[in-house]
VMD Tcl script that draws the C-alpha trace (Angstrom):
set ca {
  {-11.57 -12.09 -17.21}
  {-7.82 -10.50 -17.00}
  {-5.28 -13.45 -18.03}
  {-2.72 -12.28 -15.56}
  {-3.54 -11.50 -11.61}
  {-0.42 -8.77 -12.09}
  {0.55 -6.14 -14.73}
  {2.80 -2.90 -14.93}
  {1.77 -0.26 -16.93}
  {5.33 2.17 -17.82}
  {3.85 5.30 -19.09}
  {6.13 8.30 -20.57}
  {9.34 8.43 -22.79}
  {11.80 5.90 -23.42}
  {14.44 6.91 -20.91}
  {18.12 5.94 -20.29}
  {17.22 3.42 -17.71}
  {13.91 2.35 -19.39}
  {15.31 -0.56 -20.42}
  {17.27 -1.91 -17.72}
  {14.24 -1.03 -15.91}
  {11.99 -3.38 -17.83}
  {14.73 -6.56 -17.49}
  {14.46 -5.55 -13.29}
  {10.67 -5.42 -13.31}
  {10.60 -8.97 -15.77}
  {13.12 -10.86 -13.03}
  {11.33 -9.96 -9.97}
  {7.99 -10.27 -11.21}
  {8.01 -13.11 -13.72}
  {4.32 -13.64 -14.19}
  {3.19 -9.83 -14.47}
  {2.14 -8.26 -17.96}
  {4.35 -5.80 -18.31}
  {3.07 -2.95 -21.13}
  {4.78 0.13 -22.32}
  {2.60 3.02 -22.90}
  {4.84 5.66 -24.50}
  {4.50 8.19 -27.84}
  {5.14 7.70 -31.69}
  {8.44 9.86 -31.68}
  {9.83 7.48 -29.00}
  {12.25 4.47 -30.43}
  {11.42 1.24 -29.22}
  {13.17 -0.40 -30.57}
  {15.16 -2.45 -27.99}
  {12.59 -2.46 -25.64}
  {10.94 -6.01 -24.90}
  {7.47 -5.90 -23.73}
  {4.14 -5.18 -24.97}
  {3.88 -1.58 -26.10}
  {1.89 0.97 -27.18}
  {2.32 4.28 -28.75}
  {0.29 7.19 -29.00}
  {0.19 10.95 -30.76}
  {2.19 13.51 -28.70}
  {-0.21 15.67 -26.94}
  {-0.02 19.65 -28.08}
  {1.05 22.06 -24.89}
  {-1.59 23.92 -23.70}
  {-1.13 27.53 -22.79}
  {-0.60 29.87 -21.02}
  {0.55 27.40 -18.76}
  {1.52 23.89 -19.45}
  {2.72 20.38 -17.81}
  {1.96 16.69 -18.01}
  {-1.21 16.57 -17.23}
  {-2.62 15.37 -20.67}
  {0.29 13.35 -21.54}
  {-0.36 10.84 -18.58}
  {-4.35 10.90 -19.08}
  {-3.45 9.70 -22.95}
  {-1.01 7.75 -22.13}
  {-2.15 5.70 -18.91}
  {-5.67 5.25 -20.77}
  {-3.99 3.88 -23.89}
  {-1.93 1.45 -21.96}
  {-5.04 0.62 -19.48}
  {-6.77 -0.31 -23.12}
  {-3.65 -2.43 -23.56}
  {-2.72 -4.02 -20.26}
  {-4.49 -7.40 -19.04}
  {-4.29 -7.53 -15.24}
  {-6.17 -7.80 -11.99}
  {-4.21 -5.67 -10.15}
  {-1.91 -3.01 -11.64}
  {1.07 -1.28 -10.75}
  {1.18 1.83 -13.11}
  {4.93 3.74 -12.72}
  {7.10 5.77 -14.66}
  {9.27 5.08 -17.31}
  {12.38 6.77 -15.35}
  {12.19 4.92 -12.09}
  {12.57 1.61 -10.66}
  {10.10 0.58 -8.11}
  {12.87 -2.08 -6.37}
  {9.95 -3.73 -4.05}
  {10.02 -7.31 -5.57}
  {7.34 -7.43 -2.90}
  {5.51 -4.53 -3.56}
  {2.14 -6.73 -5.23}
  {2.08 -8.64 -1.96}
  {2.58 -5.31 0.36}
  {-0.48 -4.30 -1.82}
  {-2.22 -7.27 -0.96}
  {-2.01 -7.37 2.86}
  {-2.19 -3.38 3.49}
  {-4.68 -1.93 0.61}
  {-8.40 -2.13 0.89}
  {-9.23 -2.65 -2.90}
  {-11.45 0.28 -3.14}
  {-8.28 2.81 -3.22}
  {-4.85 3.35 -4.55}
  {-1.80 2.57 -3.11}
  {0.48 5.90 -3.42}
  {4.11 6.91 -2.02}
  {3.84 9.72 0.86}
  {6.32 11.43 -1.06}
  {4.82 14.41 -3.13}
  {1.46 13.27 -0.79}
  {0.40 15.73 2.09}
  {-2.84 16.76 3.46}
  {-2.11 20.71 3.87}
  {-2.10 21.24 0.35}
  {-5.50 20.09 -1.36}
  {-5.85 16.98 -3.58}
  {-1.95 16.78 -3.94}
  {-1.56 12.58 -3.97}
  {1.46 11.74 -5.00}
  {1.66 10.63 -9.30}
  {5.41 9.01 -8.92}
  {2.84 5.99 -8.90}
  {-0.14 4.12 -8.51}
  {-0.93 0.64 -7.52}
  {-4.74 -0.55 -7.60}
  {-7.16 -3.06 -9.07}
  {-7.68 -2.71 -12.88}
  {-11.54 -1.99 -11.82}
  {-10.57 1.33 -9.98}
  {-7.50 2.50 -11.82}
  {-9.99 2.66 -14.81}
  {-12.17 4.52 -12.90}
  {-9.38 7.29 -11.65}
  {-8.22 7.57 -15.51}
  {-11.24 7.28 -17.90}
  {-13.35 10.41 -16.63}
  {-10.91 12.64 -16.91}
  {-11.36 16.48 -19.10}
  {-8.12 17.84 -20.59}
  {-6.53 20.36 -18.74}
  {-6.76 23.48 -20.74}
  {-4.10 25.08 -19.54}
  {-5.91 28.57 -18.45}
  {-4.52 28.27 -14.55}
  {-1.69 27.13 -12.93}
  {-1.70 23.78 -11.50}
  {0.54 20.82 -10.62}
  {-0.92 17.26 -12.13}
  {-1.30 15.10 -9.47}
  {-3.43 17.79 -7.79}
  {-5.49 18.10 -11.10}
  {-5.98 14.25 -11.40}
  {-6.77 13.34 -7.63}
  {-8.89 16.63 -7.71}
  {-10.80 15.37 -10.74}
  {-11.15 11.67 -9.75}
  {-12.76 12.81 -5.75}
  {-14.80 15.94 -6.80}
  {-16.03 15.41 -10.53}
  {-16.16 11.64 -10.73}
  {-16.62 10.20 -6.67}
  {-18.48 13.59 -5.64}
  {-16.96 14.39 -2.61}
  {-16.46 18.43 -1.79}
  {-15.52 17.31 1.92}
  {-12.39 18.94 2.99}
  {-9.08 17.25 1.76}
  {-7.89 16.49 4.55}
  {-10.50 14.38 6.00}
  {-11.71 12.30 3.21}
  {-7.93 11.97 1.93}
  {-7.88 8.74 2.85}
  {-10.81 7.35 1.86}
  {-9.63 7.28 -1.48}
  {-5.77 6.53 -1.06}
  {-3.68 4.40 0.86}
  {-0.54 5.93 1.71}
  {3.16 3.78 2.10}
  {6.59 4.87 2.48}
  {8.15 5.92 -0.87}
  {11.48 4.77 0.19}
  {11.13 2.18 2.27}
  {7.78 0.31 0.89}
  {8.03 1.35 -3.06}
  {11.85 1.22 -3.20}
  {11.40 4.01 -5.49}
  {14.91 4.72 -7.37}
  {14.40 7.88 -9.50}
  {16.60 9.07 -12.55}
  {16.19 13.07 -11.77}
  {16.87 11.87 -8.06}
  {19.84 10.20 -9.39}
  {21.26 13.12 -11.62}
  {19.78 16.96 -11.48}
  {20.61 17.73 -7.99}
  {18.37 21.17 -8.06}
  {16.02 18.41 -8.08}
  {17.16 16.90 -5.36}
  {17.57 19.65 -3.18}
  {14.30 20.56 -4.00}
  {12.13 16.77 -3.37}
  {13.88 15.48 -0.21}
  {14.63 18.03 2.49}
  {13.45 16.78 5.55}
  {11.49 13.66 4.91}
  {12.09 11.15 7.49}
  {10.54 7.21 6.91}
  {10.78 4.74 9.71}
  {12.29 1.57 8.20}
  {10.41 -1.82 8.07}
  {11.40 -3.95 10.21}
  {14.16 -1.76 12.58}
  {13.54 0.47 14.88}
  {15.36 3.39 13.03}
  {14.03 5.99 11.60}
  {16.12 8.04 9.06}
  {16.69 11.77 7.65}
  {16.54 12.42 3.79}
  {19.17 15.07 3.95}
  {18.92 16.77 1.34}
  {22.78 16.24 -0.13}
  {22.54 12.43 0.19}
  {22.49 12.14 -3.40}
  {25.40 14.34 -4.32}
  {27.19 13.15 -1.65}
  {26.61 9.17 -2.48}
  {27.50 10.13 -5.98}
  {30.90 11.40 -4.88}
  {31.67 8.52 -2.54}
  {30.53 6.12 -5.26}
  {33.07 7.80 -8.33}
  {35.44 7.88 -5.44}
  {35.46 4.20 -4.53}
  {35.90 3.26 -8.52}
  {39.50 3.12 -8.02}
  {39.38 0.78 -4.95}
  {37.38 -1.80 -6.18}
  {38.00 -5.20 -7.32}
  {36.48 -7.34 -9.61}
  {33.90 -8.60 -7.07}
  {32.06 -5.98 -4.64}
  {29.55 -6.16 -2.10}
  {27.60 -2.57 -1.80}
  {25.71 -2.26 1.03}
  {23.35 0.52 1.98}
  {20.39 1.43 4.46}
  {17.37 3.96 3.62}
  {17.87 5.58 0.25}
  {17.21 3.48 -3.15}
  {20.90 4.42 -5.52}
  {21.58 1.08 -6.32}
  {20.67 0.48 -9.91}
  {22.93 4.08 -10.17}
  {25.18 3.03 -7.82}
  {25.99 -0.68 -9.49}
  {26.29 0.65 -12.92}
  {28.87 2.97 -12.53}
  {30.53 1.10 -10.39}
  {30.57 -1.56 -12.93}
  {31.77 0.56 -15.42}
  {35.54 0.46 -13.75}
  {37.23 -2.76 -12.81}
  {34.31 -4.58 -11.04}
  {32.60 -7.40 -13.05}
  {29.72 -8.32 -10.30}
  {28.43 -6.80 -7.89}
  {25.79 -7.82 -4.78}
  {23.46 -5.42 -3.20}
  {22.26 -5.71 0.12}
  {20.24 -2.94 1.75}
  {18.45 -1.90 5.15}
  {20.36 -5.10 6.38}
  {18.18 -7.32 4.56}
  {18.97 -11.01 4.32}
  {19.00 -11.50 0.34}
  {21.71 -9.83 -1.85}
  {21.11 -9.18 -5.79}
  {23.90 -9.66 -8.13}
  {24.42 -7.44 -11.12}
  {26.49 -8.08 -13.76}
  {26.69 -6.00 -17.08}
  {25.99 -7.82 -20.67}
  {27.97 -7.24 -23.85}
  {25.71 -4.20 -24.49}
  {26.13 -2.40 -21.48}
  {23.25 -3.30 -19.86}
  {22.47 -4.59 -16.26}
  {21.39 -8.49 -15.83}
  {20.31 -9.70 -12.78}
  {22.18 -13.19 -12.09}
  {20.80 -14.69 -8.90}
  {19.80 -13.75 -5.84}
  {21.33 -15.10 -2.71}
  {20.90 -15.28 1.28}
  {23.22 -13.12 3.10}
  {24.69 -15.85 5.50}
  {24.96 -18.10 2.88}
  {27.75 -15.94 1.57}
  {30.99 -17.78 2.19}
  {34.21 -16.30 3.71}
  {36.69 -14.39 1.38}
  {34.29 -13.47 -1.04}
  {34.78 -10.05 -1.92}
  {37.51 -7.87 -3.46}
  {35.72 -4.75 -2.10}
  {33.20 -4.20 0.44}
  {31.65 -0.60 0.78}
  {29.53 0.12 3.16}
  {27.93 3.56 2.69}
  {25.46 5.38 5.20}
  {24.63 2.48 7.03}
  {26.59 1.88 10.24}
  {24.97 4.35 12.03}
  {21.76 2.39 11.59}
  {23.09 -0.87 13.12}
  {22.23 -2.04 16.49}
  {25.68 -3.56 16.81}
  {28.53 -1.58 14.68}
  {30.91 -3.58 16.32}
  {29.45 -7.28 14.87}
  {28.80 -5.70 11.64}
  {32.04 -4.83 10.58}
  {33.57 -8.62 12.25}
  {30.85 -9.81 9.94}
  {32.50 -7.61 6.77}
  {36.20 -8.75 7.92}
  {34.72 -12.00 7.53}
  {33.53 -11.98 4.01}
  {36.61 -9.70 2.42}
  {39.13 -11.41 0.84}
  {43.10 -11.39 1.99}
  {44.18 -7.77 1.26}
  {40.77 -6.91 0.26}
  {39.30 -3.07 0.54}
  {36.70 -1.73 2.69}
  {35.53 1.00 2.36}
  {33.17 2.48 5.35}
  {31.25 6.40 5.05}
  {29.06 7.22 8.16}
  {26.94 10.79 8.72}
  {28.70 12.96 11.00}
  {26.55 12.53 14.10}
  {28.24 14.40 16.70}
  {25.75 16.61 18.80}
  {27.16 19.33 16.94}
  {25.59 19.19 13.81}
  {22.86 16.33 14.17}
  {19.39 16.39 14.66}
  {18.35 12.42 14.82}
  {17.97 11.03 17.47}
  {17.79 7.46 15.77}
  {20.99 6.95 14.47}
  {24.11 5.88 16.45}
  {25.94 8.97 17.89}
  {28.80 8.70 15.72}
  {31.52 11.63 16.29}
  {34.76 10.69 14.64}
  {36.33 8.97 17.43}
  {34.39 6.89 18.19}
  {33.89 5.32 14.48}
  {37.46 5.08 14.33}
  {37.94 3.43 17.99}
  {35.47 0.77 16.45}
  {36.54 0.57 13.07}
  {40.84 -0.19 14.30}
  {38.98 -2.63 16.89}
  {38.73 -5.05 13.70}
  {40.97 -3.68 10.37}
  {44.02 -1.49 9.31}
  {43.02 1.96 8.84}
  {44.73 3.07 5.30}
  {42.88 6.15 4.92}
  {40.78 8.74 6.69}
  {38.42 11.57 4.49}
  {35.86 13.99 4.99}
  {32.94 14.74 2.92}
  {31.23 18.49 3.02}
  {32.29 20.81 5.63}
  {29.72 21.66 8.32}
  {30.92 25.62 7.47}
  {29.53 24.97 3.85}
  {26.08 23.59 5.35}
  {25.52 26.41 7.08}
  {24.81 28.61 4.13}
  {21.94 26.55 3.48}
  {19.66 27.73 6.24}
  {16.72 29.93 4.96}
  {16.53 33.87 5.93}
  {14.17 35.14 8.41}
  {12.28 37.06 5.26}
  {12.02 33.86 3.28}
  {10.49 31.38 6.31}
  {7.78 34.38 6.73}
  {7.14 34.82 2.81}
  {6.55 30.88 3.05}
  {4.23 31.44 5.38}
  {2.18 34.26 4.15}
  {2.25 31.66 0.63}
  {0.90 28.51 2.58}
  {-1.73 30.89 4.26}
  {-3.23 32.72 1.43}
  {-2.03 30.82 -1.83}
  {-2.45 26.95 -1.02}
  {-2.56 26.91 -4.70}
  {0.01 28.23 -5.76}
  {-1.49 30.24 -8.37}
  {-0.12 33.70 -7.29}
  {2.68 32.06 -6.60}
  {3.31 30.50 -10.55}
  {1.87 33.47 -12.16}
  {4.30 36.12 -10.44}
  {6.65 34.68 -8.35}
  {7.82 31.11 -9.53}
  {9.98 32.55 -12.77}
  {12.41 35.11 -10.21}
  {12.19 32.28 -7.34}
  {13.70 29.88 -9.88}
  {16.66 32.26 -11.18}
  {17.77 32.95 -8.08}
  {17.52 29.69 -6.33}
  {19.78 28.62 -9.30}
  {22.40 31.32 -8.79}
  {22.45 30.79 -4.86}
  {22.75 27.28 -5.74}
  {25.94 27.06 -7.89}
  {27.11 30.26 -5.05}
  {26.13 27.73 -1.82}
  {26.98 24.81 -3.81}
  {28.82 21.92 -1.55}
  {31.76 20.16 -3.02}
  {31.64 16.84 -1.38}
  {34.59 14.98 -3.36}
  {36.39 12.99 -0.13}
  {39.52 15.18 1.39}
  {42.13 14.08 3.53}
  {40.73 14.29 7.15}
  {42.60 16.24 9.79}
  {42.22 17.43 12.95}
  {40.70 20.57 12.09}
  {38.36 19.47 9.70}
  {34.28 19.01 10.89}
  {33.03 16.84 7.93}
  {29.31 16.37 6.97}
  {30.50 12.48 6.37}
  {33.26 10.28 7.40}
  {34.76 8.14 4.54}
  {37.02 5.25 5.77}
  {39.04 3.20 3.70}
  {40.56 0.14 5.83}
  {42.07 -3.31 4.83}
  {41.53 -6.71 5.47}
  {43.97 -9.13 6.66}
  {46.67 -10.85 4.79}
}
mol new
graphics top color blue
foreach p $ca { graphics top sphere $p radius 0.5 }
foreach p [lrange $ca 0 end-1] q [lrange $ca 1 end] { graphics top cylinder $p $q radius 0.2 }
display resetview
């Protein structure tokens, strides 16, 4: 009988967030066995849980990946863990749910796994998602100990060899994909229901570019749905190393949809800021951060939004989540409430004039009007741009590329054409037209001429 109802299995390398990852996962979930499955060459040296380390798989070839990395290392930590119900992740994400074992609970029939639709689809066979899994001990066994090595003679993406492997060799089921999909897997929202906050997501933005074009959630609990453009992260990166030179030593960073806040909150506490409370998707309780003589994150308390007293912030930004609010106008009296005298805010909002926008969600916000609302209640200091809508434009695909697409999806569901001959010149010159396309999205004076992708508003409070 498992001596803990909850457990989280980290399987991979010791990354750079690893272990400000692990003090996260130990404050929100107190009670879980946490267990680090990871490889001899790794140091572990400053990381505090249970751990494990295995021999570094050899690459297979012609063609390698993960594959047998994660089958080692998820059975060697599955050997290791003692828990009910397990919640096996990464070791370069945060999963910021602190009620993700409960979510679990009410949504997940216990004969399947709870995955993120992200990296999930049903027009591409067996492809369930392998950012994570959550499941009972009983059936997470079963997904990883039948499991033969990939050999590496054919091009194929892990998560499709692993969900491929668990329904046809070990459950038996040749039904098509995409009606027995969910039989075995219970699909939530990877930003909104995991709270997934990724490293490469983070900091390669190829990656990014790449992961999140066009993936819309609709957000728990508000009737708004919202676009994963597919420069959020660049452009919340800028805003962010922008904003370091506003800030005071206490900052409130509020945000709606995307998970940056562990990014976010450390650099941001790497300039003058000594705390700093996150509130997202409107939520009522805040975290504070606060860094530790080593550099590293702590999580001090956590705290119910209107229990905040007045003048209690230095800075207050508010980034990409204005145009989600039912009531602009109360949420920013609500900000002017909570800023110190002389204190900063700082305010970006999508540019969601008709001309450029295709959600029908958010709040039509064309510059005007944002600033009509935003002088309704502070000082304007500054006006900037992010992005120019001219620069987007050179992102839209060519006629020849859609159709080649097409053909792909049609005849090579696989992909294995598609890696064998294709993938090495697709991936040259998506880098080139990358760094030729590239957006610069560091904040510029707005003026009447500019059309910006985002708004950035820096205002102050009263004396």
């Amino acid at each position: 009988m498992p001596n803990h109802k909850y457990g989280i299995l980290l399987q991979g390398r010791v990354s750079l967030w690893l272990k400000d990852i692990i003090t996260e996962y130990k404050s929100n979930f107190p009670e879980a066995h946490i267990v680090l499955s990871t490889w001899n060459t790794e140091d572990v040296s400053k990381i505090d849980c249970d751990i494990i380390q295995s021999e570094l798989p050899v690459s297979t070839y012609p063609h390698s990946n993960t594959t047998n990395h994660q089958i080692i290392g998820v059975n060697a930590g599955l050997k290791k863990i003692n828990a009910e119900i397990i919640l096996k992740c990464r070791t370069d994400q945060f999963i910021h749910n602190k009620k993700i074992f409960e979510l679990f609970n009410d949504n997940c029939p216990l004969n399947k796994i709870m995955i993120p639709d992200l990296g999930t689809t049903l027009d591409d066979d067996y492809r369930a998602s392998d950012f994570c899994q959550l499941a009972t001990s009983k059936i997470l066994n079963k997904f990883w100990n039948n499991i033969t090595f990939y050999d590496g003679k054919y091009a194929i993406s892990p998560e499709i060899y692993l969900a491929k492997n668990y329904v046809v060799n070990f459950m038996k089921n040749t039904k098509p994909w995409n009606k027995i999909m969910n039989s075995y897997f219970h699909i939530m929202k990877y930003h909104s229901d995991f709270q997934i906050e990724f490293e490469k997501l983070a900091n390669d933005e190829r990656y990014v570019n790449l992961l999140t074009v066009n993936h819309i959630e609709q957000i728990k609990n508000h009737n708004k749905k919202f676009r994963v453009k597919s420069h959020f992260f660049q452009s919340q990166k800028s805003r962010i190393k922008f904003s370091k030179k506003y800030v005071g030593e206490k900052v409130l960073l509020c945000t709606y949809g995307i998970n940056t806040q562990y990014a976010s909150s450390k650099s941001i506490l790497n300039s003058n800021c000594n705390e700093i409370w996150n509130r997202k998707n409107f939520e009522e309780d805040l975290t504070q951060r606060k860094l530790n003589s080593e550099n590293d994150i702590e999580f001090e308390k956590e705290v119910n939004f209107e229990n905040i007293s007045e003048n209690s912030f230095d800075s207050i930004l508010s980034f990409e989540e204005i145009q989600f609010h039912n009531d602009p106008d109360l949420l920013l009296k609500t900000y002017k409430k909570l800023l110190k005298p002389n204190g900063v805010l700082i305010i970006s909002s999508s540019n969601n004039s008709n001309e450029i926008s295709d959600s029908e969600e958010e709040v039509n916000f064309e510059k005007q009007k944002l600033l009509k609302i935003i002088k309704s209640n502070f000082t304007i200091i500054d006006e900037y741009y992010q992005g120019n809508i001219s620069e987007n434009k050179k992102f839209n695909q060519s006629s020849s590329k859609v159709l080649l697409k097409k053909i792909l999806d049609k005849f090579d569901k696989r992909m294995i054409f598609y890696k064998l001959y294709l993938q090495p010149k697709v991936t040259k010159q998506r880098e080139k037209n990358y760094e030729k396309n590239r957006i610069d999205f560091t904040p510029k004076i707005l003026d009447s001429d500019q059309i910006g992708l985002y708004f950035l508003i820096i205002v102050k409070g009263n004396a």
